[in-house]
C-alpha positions as protocol buffer text, in pm:
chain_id: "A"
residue {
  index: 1
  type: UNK
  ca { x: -1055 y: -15 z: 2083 }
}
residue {
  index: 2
  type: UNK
  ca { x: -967 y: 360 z: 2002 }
}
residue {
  index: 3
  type: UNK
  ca { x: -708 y: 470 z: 1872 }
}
residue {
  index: 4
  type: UNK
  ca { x: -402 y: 510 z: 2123 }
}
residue {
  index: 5
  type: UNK
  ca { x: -289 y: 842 z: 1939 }
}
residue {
  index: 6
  type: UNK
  ca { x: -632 y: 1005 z: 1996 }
}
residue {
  index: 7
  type: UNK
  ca { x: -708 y: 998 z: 2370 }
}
residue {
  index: 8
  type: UNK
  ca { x: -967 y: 1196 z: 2482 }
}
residue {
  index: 9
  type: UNK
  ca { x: -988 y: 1456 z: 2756 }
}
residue {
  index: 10
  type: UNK
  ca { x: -1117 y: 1222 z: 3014 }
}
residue {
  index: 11
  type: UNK
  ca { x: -828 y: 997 z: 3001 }
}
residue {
  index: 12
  type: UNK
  ca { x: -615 y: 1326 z: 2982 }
}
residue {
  index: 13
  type: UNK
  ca { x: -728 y: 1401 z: 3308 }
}
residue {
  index: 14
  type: UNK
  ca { x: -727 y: 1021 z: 3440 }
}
residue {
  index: 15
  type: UNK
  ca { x: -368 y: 971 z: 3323 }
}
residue {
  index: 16
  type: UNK
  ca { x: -241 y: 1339 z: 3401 }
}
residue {
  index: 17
  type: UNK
  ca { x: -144 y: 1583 z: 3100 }
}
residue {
  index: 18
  type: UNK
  ca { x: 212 y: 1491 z: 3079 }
}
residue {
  index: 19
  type: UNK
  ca { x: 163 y: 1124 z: 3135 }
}
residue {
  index: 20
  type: UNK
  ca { x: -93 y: 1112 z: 2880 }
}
residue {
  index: 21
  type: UNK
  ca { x: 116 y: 1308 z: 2609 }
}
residue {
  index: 22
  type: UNK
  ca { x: 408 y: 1067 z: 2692 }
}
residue {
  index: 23
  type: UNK
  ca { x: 135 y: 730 z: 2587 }
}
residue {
  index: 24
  type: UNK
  ca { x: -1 y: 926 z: 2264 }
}
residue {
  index: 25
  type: UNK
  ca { x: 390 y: 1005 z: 2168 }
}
residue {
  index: 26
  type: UNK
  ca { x: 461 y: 663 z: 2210 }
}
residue {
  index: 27
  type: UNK
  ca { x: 109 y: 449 z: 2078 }
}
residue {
  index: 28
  type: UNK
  ca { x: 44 y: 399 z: 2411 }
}
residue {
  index: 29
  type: UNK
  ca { x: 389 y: 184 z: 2519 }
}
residue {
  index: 30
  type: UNK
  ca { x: 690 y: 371 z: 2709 }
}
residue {
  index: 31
  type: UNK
  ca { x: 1006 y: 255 z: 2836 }
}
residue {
  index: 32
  type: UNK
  ca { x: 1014 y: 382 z: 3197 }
}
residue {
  index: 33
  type: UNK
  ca { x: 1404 y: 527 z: 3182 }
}
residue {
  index: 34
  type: UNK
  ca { x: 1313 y: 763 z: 2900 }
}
residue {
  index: 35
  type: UNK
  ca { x: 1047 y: 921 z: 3070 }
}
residue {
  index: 36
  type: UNK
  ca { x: 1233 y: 934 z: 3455 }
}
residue {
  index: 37
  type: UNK
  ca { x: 1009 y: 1257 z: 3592 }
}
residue {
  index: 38
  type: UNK
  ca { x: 736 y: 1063 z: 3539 }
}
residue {
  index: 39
  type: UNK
  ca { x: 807 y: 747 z: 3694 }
}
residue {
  index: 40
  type: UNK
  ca { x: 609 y: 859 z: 4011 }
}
residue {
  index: 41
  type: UNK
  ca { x: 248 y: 874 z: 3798 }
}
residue {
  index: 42
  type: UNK
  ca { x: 337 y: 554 z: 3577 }
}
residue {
  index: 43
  type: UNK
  ca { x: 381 y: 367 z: 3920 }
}
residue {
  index: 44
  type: UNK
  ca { x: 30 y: 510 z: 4015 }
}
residue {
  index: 45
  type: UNK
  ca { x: -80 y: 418 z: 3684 }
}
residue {
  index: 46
  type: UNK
  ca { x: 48 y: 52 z: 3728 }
}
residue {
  index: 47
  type: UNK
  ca { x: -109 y: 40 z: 4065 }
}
residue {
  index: 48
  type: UNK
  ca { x: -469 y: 152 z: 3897 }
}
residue {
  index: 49
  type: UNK
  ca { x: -405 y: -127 z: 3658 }
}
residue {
  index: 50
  type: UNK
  ca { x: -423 y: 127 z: 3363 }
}
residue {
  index: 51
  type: UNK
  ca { x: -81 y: 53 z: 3281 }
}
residue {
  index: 52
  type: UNK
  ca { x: 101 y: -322 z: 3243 }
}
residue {
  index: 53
  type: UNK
  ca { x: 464 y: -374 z: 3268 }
}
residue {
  index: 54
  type: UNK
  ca { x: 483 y: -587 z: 2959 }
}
residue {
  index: 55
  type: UNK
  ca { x: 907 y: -622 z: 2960 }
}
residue {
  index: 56
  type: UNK
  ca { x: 1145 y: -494 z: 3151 }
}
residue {
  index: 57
  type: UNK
  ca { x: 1192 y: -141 z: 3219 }
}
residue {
  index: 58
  type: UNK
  ca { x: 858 y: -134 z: 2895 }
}
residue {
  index: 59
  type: UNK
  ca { x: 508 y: -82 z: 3027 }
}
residue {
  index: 60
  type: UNK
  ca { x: 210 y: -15 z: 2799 }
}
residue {
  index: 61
  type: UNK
  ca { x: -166 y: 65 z: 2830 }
}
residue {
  index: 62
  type: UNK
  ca { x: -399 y: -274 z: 2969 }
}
residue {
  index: 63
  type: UNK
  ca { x: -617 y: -243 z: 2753 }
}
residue {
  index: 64
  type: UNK
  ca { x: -326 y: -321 z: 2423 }
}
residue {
  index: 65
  type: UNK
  ca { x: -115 y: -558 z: 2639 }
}
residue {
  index: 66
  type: UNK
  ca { x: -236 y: -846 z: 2422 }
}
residue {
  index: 67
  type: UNK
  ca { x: -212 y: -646 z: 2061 }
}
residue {
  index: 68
  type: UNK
  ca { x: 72 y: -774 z: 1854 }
}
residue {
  index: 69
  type: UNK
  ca { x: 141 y: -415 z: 1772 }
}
residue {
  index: 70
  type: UNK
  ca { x: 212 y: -260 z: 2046 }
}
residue {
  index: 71
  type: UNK
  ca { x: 360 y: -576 z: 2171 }
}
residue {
  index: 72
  type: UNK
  ca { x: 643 y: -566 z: 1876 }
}
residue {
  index: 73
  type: UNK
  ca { x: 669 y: -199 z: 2017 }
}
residue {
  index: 74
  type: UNK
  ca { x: 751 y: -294 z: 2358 }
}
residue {
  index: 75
  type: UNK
  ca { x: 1017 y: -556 z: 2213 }
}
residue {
  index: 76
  type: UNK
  ca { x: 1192 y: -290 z: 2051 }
}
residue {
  index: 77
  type: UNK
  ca { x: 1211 y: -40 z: 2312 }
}
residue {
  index: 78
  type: UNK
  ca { x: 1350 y: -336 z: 2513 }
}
residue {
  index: 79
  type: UNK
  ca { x: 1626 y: -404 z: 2241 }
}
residue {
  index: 80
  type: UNK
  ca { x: 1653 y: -123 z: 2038 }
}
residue {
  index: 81
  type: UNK
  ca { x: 1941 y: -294 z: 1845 }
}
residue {
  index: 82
  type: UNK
  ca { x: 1618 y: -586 z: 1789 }
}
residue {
  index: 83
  type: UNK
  ca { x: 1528 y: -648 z: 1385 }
}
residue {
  index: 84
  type: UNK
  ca { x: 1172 y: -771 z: 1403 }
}
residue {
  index: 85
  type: UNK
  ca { x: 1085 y: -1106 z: 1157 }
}
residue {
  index: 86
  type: UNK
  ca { x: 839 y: -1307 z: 1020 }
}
residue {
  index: 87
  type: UNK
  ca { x: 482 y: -1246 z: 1104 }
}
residue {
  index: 88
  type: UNK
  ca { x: 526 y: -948 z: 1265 }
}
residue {
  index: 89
  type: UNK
  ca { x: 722 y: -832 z: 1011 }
}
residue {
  index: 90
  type: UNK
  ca { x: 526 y: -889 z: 769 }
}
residue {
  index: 91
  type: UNK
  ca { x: 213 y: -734 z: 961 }
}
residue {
  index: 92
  type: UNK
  ca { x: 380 y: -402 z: 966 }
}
residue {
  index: 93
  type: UNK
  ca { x: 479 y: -418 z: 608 }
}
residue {
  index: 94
  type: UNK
  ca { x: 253 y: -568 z: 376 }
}
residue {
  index: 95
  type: UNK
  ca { x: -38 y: -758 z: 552 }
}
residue {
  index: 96
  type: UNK
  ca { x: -170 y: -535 z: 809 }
}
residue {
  index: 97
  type: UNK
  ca { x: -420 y: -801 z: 871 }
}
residue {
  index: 98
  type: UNK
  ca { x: -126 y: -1100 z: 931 }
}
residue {
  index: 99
  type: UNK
  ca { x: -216 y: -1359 z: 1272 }
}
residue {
  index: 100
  type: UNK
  ca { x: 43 y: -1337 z: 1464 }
}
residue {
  index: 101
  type: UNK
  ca { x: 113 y: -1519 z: 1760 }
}
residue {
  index: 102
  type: UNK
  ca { x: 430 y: -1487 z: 1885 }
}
residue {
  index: 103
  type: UNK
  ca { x: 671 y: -1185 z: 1813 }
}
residue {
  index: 104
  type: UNK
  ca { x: 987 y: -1278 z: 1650 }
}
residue {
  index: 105
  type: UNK
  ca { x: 1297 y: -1086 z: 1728 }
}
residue {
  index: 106
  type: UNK
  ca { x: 1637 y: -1084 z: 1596 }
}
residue {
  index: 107
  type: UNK
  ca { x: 1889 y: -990 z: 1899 }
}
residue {
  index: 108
  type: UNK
  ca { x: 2240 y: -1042 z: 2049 }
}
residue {
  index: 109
  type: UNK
  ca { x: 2118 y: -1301 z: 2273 }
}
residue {
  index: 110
  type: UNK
  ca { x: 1804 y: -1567 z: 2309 }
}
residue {
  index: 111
  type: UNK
  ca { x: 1766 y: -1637 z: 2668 }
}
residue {
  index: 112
  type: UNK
  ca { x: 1558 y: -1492 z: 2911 }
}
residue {
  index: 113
  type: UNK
  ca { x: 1304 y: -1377 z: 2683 }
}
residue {
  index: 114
  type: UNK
  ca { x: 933 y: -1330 z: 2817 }
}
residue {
  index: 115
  type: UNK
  ca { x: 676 y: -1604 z: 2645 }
}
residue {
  index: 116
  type: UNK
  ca { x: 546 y: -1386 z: 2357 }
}
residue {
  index: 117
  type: UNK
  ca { x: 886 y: -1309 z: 2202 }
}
residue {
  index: 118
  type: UNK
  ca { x: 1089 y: -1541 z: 1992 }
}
residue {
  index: 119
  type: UNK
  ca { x: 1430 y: -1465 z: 1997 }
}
residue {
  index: 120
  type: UNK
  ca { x: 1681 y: -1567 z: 1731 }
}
residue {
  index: 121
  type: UNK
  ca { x: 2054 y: -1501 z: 1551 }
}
residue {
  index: 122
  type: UNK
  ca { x: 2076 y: -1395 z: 1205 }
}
residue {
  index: 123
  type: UNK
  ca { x: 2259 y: -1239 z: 1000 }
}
residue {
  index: 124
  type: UNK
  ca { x: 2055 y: -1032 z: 790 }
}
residue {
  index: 125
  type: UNK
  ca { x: 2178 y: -800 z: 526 }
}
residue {
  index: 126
  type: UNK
  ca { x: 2133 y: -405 z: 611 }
}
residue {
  index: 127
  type: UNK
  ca { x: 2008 y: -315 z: 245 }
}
residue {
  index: 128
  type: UNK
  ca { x: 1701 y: -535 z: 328 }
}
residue {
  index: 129
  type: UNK
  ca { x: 1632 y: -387 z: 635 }
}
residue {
  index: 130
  type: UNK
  ca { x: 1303 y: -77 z: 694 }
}
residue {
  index: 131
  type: UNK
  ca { x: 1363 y: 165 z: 976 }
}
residue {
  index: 132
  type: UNK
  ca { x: 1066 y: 129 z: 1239 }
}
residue {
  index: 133
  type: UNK
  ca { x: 1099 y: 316 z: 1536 }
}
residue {
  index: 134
  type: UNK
  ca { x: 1416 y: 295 z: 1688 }
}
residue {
  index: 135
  type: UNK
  ca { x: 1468 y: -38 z: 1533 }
}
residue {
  index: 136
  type: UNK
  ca { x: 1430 y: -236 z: 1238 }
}
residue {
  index: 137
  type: UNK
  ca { x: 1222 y: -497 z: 1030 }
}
residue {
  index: 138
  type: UNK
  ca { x: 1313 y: -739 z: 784 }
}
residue {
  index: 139
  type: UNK
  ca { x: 1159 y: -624 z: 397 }
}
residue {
  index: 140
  type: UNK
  ca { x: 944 y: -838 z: 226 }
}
residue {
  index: 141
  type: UNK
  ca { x: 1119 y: -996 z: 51 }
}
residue {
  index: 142
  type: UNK
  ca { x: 1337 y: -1114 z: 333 }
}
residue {
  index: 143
  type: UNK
  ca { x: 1028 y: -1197 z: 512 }
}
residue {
  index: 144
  type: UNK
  ca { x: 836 y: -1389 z: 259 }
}
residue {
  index: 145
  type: UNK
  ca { x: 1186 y: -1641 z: 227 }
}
residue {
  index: 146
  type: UNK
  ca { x: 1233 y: -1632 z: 582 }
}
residue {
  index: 147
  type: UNK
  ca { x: 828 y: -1735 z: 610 }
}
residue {
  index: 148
  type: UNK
  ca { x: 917 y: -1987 z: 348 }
}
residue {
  index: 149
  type: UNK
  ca { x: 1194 y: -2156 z: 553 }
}
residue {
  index: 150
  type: UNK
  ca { x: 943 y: -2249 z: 826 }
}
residue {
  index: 151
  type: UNK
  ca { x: 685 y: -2375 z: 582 }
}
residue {
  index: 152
  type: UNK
  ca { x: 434 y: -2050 z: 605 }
}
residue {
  index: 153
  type: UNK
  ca { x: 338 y: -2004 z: 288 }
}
residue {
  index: 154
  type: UNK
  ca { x: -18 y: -1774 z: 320 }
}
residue {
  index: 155
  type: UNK
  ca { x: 270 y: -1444 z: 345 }
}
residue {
  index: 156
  type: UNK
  ca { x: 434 y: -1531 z: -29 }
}
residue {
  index: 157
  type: UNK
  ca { x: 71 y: -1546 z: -162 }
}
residue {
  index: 158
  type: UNK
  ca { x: -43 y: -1195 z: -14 }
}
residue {
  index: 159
  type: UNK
  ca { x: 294 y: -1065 z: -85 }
}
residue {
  index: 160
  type: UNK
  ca { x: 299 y: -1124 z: -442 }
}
residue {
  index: 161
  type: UNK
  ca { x: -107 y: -1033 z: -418 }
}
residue {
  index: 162
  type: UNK
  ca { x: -50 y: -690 z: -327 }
}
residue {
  index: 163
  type: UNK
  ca { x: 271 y: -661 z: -528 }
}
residue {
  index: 164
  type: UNK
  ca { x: 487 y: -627 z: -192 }
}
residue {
  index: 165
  type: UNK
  ca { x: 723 y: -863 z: -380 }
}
residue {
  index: 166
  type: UNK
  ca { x: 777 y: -1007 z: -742 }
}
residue {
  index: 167
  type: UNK
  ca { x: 1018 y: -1251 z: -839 }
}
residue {
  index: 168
  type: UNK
  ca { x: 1301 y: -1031 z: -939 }
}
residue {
  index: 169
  type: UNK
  ca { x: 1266 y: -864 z: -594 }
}
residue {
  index: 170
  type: UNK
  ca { x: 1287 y: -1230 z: -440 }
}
residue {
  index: 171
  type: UNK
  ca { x: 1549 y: -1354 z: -644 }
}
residue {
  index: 172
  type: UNK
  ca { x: 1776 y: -1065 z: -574 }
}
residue {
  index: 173
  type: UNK
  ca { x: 1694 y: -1118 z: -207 }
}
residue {
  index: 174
  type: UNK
  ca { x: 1785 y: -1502 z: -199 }
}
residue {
  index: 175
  type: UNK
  ca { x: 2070 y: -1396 z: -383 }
}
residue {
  index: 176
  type: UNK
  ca { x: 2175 y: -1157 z: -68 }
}
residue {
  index: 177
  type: UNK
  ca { x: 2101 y: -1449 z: 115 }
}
residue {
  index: 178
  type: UNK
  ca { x: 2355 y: -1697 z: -39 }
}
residue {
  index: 179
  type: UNK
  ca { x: 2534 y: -1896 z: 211 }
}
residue {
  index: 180
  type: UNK
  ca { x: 2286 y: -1862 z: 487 }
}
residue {
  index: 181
  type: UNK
  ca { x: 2053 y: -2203 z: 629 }
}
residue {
  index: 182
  type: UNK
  ca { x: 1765 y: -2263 z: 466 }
}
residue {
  index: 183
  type: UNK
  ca { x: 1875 y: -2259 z: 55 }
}
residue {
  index: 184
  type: UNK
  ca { x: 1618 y: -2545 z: -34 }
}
residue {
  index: 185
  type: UNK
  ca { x: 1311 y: -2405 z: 113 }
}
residue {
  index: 186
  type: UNK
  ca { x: 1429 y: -2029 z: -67 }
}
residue {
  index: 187
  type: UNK
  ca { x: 1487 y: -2237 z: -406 }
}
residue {
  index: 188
  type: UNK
  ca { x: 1138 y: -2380 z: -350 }
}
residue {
  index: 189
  type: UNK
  ca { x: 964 y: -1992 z: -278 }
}
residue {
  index: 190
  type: UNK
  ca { x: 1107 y: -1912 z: -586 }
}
residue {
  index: 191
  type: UNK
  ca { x: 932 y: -2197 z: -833 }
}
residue {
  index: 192
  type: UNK
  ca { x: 611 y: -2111 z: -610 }
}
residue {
  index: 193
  type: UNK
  ca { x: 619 y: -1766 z: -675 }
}
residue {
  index: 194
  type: UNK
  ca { x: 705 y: -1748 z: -1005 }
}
residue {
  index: 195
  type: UNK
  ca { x: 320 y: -1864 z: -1106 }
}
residue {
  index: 196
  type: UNK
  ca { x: 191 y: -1585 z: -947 }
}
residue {
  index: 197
  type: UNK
  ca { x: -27 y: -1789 z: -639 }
}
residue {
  index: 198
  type: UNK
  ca { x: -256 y: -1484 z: -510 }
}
residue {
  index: 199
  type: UNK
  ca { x: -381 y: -1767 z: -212 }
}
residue {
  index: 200
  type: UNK
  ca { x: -259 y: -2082 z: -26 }
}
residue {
  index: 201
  type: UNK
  ca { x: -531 y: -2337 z: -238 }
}
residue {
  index: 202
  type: UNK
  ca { x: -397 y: -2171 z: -550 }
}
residue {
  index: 203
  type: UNK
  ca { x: -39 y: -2243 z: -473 }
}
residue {
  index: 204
  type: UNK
  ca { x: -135 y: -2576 z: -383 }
}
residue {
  index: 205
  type: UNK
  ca { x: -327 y: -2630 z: -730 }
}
residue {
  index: 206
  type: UNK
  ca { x: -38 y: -2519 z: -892 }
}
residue {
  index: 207
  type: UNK
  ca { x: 134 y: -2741 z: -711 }
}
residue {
  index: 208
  type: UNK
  ca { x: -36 y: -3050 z: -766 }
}
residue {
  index: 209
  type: UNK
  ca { x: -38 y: -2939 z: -1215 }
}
residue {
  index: 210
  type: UNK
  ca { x: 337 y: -2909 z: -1136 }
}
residue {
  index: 211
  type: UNK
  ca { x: 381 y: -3264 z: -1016 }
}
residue {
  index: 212
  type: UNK
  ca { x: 149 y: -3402 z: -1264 }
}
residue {
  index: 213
  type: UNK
  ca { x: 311 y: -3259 z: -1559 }
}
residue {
  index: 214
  type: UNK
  ca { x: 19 y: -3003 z: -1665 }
}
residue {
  index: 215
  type: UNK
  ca { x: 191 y: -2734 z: -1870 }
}
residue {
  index: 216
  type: UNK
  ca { x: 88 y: -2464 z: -2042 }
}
residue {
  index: 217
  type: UNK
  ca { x: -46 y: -2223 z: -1778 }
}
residue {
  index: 218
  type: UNK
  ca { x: -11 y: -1891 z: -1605 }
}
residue {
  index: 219
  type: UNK
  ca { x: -146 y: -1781 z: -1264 }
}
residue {
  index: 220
  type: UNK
  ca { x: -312 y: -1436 z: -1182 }
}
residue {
  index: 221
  type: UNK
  ca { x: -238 y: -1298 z: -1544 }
}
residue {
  index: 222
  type: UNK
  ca { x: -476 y: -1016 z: -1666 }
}
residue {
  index: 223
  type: UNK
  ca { x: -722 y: -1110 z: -1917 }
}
residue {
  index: 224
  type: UNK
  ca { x: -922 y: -922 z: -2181 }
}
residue {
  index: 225
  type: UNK
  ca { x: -1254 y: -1051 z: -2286 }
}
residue {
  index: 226
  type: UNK
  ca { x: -1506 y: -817 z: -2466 }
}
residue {
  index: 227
  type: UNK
  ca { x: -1460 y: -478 z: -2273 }
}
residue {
  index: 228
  type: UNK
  ca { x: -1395 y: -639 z: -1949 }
}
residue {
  index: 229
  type: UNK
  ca { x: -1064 y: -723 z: -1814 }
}
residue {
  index: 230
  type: UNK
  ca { x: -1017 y: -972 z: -1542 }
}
residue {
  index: 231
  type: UNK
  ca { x: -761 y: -1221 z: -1368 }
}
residue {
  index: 232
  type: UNK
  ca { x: -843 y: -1585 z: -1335 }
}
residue {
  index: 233
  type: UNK
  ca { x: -652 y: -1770 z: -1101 }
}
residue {
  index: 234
  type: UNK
  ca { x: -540 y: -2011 z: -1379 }
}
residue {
  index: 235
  type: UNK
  ca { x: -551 y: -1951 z: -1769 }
}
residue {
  index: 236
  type: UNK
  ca { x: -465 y: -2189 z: -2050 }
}
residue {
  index: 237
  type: UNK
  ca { x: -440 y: -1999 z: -2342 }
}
residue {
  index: 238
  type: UNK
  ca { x: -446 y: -2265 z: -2641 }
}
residue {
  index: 239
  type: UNK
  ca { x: -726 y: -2462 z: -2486 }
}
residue {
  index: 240
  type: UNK
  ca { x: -930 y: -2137 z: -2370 }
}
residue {
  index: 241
  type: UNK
  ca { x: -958 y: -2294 z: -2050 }
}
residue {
  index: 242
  type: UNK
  ca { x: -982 y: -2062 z: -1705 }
}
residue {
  index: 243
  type: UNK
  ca { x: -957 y: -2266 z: -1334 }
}
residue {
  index: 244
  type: UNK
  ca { x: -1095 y: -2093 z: -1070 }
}
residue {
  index: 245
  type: UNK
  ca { x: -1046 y: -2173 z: -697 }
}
residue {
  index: 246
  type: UNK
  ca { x: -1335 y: -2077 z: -515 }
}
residue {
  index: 247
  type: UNK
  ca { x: -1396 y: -2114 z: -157 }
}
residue {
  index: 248
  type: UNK
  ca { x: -1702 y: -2030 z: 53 }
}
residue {
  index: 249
  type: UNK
  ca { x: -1526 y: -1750 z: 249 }
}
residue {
  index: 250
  type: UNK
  ca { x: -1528 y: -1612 z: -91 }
}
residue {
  index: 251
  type: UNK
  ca { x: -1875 y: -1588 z: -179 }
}
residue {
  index: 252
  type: UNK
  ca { x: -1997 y: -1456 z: 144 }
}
residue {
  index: 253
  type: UNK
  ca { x: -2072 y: -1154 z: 5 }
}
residue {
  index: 254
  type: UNK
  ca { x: -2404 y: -1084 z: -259 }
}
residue {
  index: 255
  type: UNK
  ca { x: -2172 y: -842 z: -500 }
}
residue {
  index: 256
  type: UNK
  ca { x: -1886 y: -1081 z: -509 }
}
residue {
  index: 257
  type: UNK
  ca { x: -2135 y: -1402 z: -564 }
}
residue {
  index: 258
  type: UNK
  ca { x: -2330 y: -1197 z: -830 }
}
residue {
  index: 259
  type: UNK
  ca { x: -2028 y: -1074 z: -984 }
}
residue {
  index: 260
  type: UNK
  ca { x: -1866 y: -1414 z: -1041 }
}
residue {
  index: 261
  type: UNK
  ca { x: -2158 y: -1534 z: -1244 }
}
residue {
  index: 262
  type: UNK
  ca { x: -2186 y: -1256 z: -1449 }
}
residue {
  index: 263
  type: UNK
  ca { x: -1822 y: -1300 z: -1536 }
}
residue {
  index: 264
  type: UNK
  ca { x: -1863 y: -1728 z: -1591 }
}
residue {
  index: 265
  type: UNK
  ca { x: -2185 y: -1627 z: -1818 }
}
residue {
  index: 266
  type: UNK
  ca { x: -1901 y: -1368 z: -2017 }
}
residue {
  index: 267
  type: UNK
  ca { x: -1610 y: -1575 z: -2029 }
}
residue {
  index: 268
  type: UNK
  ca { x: -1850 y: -1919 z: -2141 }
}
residue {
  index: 269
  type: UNK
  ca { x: -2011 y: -1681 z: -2424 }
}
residue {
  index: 270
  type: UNK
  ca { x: -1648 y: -1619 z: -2575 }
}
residue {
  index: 271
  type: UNK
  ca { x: -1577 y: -1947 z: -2590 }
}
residue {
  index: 272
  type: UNK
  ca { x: -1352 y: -1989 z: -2264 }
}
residue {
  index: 273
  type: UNK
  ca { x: -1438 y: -2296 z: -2083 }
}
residue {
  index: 274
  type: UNK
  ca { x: -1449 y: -2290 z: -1642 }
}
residue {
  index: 275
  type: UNK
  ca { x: -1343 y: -2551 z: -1409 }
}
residue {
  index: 276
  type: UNK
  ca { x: -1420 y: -2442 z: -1034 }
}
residue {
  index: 277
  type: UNK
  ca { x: -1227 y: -2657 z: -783 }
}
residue {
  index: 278
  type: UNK
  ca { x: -1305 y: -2594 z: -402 }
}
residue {
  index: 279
  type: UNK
  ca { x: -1005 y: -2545 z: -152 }
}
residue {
  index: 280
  type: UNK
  ca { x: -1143 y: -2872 z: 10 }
}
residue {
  index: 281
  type: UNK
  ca { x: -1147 y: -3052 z: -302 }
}
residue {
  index: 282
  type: UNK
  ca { x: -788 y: -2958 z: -418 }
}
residue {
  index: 283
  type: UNK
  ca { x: -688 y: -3100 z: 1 }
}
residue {
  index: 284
  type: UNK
  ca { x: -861 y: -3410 z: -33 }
}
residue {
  index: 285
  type: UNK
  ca { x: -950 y: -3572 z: -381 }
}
residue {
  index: 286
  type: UNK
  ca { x: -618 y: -3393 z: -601 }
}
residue {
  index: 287
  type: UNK
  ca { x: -679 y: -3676 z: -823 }
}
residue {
  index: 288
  type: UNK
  ca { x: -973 y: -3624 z: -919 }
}
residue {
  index: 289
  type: UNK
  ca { x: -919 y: -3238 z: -951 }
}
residue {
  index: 290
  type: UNK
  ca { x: -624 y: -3355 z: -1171 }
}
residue {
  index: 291
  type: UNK
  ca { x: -858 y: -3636 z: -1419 }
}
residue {
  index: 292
  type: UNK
  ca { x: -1098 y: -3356 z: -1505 }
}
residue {
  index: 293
  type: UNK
  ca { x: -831 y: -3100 z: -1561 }
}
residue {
  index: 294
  type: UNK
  ca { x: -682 y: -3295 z: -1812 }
}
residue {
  index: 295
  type: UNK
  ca { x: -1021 y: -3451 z: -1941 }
}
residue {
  index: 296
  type: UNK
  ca { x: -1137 y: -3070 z: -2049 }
}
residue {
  index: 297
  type: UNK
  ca { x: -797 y: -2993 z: -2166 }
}
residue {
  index: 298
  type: UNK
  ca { x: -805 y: -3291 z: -2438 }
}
residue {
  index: 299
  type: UNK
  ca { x: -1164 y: -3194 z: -2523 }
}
residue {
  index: 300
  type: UNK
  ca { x: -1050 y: -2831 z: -2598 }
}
residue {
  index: 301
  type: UNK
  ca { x: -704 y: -2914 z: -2758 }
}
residue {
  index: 302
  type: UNK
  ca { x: -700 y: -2772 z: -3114 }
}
């Protein structure tokens, strides 16, 4: 799909110049009363089928009707007062490559919304709030807890991957939050985030050492060994033990497969021992990822 900012001179001169300059200024979605001289080649535009009426008085190119983007675009031309949350949200922050399936939208009032909004009533404080367009989004931070209060975790793990968030950022922003529904689940992003989970099967390993009382571990933390310096998912220091979660997604790639075993063969040669636990195995036998943690542990306690 090209780029909506960068249409070419035959769509120039299928749209009409002015039309056309209107859908680059606007990535391809316009709301019909701002552009009123033109409402006579948007109708013809809508009759071609080039152009969708997505939301009222909002229409926006076919060919993007479906993209979250210019969907979340369309909701805020149709409530300009609109914060956008969650997924979407966090797409247009931090994860640019975030699933999202529904647009959620902060407003005055929650009825009569088309299917792929989903409207809500919050009260959101306006020093965590980014400008976007004539509206506004929540920040990550506010994003990640609000993620957390519905039980999506994936956005806290790329959020603290990319370094959108850290846990001072979070705890000042569940701090601004004090008072509002959800306190449990924003208590519970902060213990998760403060071991650093870079994916959802390493929060979920972390997890599961949590509730078995395995101590003496950091997540994600750089390490030095010889003249290389990496970050294993999980490091225990005083056994020179490194976990590594591993899933086949991962090792799609030659360089990344080839890399990993040149940096097991580096680590092993300094004396660091490896346990590799699947996503799949951490899901469905936890015990048994939990027996051979602690079985390598007591073999490498000093």
């Amino acid at each position: 799909m090209r780029p909506i900012w960068r249409i070419g001179a035959a769509t120039l001169n299928h749209f009409g110049m002015t039309l056309a300059d209107a859908l680059n200024a606007g990535h391809g979605v316009l709301a019909t009363s701002a552009h009123r001289p033109l409402r006579n080649q948007i109708r013809r535009a809508i009759d071609r089928g080039d152009l969708v009426r997505l939301l009222p008085g909002v229409v926006v190119l076919r060919e993007l009707a479906a993209d979250p983007v210019a969907r979340a675009r369309a909701a805020v031309l149709w409530q300009p007062r609109g914060i956008l949350l969650r997924r979407i949200a966090a797409r247009l922050s931090f994860w640019p490559d975030c699933r999202v399936d529904a647009i959620d939208l902060n407003m005055a009032h929650t009825r009569h919304c088309p299917g792929f909004i989903k409207a809500s009533q919050q009260r959101i404080p306006a020093d965590h709030l980014l400008p976007w367009g004539p509206a506004h989004l929540t920040s990550p931070s506010i994003t990640v807890l609000d993620l957390a209060r519905v039980g999506d975790w994936a956005a806290l793990c790329e959020a603290l991957r990319t370094g959108a968030v850290t846990l001072a950022s979070l705890t000042e922003a569940n701090d601004a939050l004090a008072g509002h529904p959800g306190a449990t689940r924003r208590r519970e992003c902060l213990v998760r985030a403060a071991a650093n989970p870079w994916s959802v099967p390493e929060m979920d390993l972390h997890q599961l050492y949590r509730e078995n009382g395995i101590a003496g571990w950091v997540g994600n933390a750089r390490l030095r060994v010889g003249q290389t310096t990496m970050i294993p998912d999980v490091r225990f220091d005083r056994e020179r033990l490194l976990v590594e979660v591993d899933s086949r997604q991962h090792h799609t790639q030659a360089e990344s497969f080839e890399r990993d075993r040149a940096r097991h063969n580096l680590v092993t040669v300094n004396d660091w021992a490896v346990l590799t636990f699947t996503p799949s195995s951490i899901w469905t036998t936890p015990g048994l990822v939990v027996a051979q943690t602690r079985a390598l542990l007591q073999q490498r306690r000093p």
